[in-house]
C-alpha positions in Angstrom: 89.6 82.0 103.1 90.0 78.5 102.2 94.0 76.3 102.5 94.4 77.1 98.5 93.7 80.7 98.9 96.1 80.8 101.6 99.1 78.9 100.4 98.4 81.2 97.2 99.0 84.6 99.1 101.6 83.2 101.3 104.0 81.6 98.8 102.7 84.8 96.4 104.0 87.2 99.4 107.3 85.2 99.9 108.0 85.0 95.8 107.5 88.9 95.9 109.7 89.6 98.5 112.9 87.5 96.9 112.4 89.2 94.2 112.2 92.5 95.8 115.3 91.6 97.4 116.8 90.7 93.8 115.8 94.3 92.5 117.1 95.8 95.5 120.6 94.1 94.9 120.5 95.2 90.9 120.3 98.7 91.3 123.1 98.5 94.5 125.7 98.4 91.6 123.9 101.2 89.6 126.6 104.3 89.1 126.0 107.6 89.7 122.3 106.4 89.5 122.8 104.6 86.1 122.3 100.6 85.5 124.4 99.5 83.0 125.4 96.4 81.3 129.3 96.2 82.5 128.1 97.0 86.1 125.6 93.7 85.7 128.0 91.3 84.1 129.6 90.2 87.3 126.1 89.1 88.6 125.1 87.7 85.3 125.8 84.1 86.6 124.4 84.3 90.1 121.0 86.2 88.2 120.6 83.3 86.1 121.3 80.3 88.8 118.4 82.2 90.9 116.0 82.2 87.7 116.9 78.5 87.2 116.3 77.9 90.6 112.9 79.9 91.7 111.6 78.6 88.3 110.1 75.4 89.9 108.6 77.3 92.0 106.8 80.1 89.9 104.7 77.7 87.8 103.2 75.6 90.4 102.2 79.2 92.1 100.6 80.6 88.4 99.1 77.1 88.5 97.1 77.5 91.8 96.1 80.7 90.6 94.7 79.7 87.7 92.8 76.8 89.6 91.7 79.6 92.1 90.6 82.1 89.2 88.6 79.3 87.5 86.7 78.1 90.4 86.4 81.8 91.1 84.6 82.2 87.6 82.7 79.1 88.3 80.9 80.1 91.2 80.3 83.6 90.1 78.3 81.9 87.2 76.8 79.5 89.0 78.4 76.9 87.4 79.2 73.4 88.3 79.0 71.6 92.2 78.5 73.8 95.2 81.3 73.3 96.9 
């Protein structure tokens, strides 16, 4: 596994788990097992400053993985330099 391949699994893994986290804090105000809208409001702010903020993040990561899924296709079809 080469340093791109890496970085994209590690950052991947550590994107996954913030989320996770986020989901996890979303359905802690569910009531009597029901997610609603008034119960959400509160967090409506703080959802949106995390979006804002792990934004910059998520498209440099779907960037990599396109790069790695091209040269994936690439040298599955023999195509362009042996690297």
């Amino acid at each position: 596994m080469d340093i791109f391949s890496r970085i994209f699994w590690g950052f991947g893994l550590l994107l996954a788990a913030m989320w996770l986290i986020i989901v996890f804090y979303v359905l802690g105000t569910a009531q009597d097992g029901v997610l609603t809208v008034e119960a959400m409001e509160p967090m409506a702010e703080s959802l949106r400053e995390y979006y804002d903020f792990i934004i910059w993040f998520m498209y440099p990561w779907m960037a990599l993985g396109l790069f790695l899924f091209i040269r994936f296709l690439l040298r599955i079809f023999n195509v362009g330099p042996k690297v």
